[in-house]
MDAnalysis code that builds the backbone (N, CA, C; Angstrom):
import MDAnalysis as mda
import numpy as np

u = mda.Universe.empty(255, n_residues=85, atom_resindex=np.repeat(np.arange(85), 3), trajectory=True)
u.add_TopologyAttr("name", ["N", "CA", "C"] * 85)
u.add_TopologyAttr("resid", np.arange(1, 86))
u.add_TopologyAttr("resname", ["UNK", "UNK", "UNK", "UNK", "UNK", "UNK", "UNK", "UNK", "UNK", "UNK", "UNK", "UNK", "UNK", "UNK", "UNK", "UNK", "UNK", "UNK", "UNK", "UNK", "UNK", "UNK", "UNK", "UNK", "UNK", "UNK", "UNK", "UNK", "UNK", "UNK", "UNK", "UNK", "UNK", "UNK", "UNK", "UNK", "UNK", "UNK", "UNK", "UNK", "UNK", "UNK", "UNK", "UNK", "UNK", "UNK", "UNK", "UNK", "UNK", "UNK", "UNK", "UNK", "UNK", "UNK", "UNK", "UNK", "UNK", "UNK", "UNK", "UNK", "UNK", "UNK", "UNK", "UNK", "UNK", "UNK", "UNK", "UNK", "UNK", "UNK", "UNK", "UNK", "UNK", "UNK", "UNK", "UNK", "UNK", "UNK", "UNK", "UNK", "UNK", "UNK", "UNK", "UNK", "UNK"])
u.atoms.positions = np.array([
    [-114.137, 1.240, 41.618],
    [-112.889, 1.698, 41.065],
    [-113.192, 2.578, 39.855],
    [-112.648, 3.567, 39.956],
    [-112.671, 4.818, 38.420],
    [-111.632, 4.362, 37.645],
    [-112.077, 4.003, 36.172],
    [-110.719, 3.894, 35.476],
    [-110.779, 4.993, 34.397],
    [-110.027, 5.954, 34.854],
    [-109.803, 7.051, 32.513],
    [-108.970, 6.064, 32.031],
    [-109.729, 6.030, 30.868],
    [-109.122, 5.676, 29.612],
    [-108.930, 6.980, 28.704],
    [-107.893, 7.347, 28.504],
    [-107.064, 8.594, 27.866],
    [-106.900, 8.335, 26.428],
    [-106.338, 7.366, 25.968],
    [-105.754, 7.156, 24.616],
    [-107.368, 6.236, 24.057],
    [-107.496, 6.039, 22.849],
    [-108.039, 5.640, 21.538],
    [-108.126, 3.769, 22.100],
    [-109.116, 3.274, 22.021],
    [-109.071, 1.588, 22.796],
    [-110.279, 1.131, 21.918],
    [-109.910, -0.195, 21.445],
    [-110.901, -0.455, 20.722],
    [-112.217, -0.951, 21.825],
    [-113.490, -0.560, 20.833],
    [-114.563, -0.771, 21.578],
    [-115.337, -1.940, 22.400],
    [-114.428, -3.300, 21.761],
    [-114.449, -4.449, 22.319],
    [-113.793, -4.393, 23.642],
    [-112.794, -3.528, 23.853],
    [-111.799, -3.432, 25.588],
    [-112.866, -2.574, 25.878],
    [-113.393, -1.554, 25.423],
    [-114.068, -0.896, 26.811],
    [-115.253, -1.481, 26.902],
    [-115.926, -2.166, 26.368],
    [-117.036, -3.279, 26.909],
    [-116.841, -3.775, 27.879],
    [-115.360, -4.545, 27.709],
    [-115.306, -5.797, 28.673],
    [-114.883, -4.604, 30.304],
    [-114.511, -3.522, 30.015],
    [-113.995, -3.045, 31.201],
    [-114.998, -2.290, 31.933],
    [-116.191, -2.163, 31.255],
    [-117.858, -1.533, 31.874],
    [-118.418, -2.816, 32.200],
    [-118.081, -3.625, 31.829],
    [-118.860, -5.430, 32.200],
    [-118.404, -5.642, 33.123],
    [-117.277, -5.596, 33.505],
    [-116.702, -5.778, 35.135],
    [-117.514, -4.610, 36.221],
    [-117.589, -6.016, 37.064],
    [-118.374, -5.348, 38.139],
    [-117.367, -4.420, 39.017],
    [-117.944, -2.748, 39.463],
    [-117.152, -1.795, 40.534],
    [-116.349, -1.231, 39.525],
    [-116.172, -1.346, 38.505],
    [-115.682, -0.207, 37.694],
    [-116.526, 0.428, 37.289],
    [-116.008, 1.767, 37.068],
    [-116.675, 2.971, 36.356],
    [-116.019, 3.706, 35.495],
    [-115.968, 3.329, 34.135],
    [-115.032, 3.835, 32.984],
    [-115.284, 5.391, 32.258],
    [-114.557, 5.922, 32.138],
    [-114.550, 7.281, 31.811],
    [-113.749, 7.428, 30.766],
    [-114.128, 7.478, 29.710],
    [-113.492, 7.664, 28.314],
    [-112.772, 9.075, 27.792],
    [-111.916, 9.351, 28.023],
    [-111.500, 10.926, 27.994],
    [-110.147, 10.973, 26.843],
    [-110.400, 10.827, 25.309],
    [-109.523, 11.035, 24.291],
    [-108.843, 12.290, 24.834],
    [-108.030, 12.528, 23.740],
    [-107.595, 14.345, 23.473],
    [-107.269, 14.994, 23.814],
    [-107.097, 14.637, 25.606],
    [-106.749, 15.215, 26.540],
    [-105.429, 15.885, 26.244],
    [-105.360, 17.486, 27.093],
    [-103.891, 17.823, 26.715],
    [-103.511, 17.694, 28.186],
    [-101.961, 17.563, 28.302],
    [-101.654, 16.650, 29.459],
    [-101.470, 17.572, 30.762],
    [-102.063, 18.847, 30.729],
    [-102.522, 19.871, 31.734],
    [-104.119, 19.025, 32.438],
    [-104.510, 18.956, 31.217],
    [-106.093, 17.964, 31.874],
    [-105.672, 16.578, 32.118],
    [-105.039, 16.499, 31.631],
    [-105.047, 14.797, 32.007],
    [-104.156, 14.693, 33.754],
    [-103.188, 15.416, 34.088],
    [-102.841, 15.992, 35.475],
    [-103.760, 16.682, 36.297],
    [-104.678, 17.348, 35.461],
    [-105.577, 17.356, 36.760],
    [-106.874, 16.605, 36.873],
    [-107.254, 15.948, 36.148],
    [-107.789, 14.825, 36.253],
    [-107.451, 13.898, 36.269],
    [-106.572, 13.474, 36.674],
    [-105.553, 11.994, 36.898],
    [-106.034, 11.834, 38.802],
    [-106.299, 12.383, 39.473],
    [-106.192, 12.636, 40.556],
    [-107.807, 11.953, 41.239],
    [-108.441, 11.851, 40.611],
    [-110.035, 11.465, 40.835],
    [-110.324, 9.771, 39.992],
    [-109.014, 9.308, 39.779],
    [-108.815, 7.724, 39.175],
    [-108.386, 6.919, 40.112],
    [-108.518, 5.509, 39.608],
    [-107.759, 4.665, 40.837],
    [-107.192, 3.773, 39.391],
    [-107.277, 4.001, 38.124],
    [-106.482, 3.339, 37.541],
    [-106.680, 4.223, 35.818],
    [-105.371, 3.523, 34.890],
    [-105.241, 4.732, 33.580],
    [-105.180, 3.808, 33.290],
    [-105.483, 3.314, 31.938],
    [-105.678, 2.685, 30.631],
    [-104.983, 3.627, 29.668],
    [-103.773, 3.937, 29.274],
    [-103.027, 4.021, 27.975],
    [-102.965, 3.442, 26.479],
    [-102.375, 3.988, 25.629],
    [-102.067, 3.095, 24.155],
    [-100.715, 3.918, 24.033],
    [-100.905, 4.832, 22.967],
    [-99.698, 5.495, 22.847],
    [-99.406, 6.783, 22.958],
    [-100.522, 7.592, 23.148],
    [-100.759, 9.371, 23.096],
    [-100.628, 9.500, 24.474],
    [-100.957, 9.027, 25.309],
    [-100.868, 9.708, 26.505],
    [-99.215, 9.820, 27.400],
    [-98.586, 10.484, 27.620],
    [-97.058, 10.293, 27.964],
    [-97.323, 9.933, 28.982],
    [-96.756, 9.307, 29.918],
    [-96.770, 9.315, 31.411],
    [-95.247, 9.530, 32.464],
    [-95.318, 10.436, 32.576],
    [-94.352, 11.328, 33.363],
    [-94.437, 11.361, 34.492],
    [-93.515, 12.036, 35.185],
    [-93.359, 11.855, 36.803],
    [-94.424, 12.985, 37.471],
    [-94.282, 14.160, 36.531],
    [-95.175, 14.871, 37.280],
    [-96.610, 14.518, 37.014],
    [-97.002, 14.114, 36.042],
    [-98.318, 12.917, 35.939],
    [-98.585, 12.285, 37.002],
    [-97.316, 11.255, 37.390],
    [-97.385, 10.187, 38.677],
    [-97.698, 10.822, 39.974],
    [-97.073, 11.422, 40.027],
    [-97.001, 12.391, 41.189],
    [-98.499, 13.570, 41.433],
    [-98.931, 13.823, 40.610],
    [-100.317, 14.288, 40.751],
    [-101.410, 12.682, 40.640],
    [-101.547, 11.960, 40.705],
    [-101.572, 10.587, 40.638],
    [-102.064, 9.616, 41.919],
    [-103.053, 10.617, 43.253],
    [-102.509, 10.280, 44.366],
    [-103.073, 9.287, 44.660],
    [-104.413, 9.011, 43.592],
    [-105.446, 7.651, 43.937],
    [-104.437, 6.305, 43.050],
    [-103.905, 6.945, 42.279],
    [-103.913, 5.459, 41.263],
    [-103.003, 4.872, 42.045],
    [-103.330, 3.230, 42.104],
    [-103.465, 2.167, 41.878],
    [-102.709, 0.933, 41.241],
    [-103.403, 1.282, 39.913],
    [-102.576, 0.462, 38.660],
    [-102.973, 1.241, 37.186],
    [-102.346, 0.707, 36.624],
    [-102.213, 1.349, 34.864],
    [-102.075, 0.338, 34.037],
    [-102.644, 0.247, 32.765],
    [-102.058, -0.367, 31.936],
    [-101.790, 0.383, 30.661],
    [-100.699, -0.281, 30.069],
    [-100.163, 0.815, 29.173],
    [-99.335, -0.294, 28.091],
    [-98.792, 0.421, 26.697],
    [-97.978, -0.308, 26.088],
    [-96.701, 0.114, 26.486],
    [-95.734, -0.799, 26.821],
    [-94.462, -0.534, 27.503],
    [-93.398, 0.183, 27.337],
    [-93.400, 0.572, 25.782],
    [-92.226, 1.551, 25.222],
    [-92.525, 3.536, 26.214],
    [-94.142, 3.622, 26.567],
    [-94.363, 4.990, 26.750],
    [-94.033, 5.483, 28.139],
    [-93.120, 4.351, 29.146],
    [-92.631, 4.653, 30.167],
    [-91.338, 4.533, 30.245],
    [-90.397, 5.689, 30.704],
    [-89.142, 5.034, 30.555],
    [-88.828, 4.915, 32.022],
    [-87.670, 4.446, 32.443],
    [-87.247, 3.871, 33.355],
    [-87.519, 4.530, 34.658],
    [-86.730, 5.986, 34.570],
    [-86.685, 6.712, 35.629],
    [-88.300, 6.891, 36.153],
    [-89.126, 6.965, 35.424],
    [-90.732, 7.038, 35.393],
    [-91.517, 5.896, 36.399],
    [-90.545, 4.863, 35.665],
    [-91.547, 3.241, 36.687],
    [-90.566, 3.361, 38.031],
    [-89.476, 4.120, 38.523],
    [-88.538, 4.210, 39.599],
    [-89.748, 5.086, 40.799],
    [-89.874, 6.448, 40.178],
    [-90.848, 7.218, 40.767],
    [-92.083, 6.363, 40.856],
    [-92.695, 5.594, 39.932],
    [-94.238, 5.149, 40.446],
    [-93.999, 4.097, 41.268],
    [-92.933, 3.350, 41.102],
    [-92.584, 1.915, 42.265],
    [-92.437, 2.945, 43.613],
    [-91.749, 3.536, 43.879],
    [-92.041, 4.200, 45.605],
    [-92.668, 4.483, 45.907],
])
C-alpha cells in the first residue's frame, strides 16, 4: 500500500506508519494542490492534518485511494457524499 502524507505529522506517526508491514510512506509537505491532484492518483491512501484541502476534484482524480485519514473539520459534507459513491 502507498500512503502520501501531504500535511506536517509528527515524526513519532510516520515511524509507526514505515513500521507497518506493505506500506510505503511518501512524505510530500508543500504541495500546491495542482501536485497534490496529480499525484494523488499513484496512492492507495492520504494522511492529512490541516493544509491539505480535500475537494471533489481531488477525490475524483483519486482513482487508487482507498482510505484517508484526516482531521474532520477539512472535509465538508458535500465532499464525504462524492467520496462515499
Amino acid at each position: 500500500m502507498k500512503v502520501l502524507v501531504s500535511d506536517n505529522l509528527a515524526e513519532v506517526g510516520i515511524k509507526m506508519l514505515r513500521a507497518a508491514k506493505g506500506i510505503q510512506v511518501d512524505v510530500r509537505t508543500g504541495l500546491a494542490p495542482k501536485a497534490i491532484k496529480a499525484a494523488i492518483k499513484d496512492y492507495d491512501a492520504l494522511v492529512i492534518r490541516s493544509a491539505t484541502q480535500v475537494t471533489e476534484t481531488l477525490l475524483r482524480s483519486a482513482t487508487r485511494l482507498n482510505s484517508f485519514c484526516f482531521r474532520p473539520s477539512r472535509i465538508s459534507g458535500s465532499h464525504w457524499r462524492t467520496w462515499d459513491t
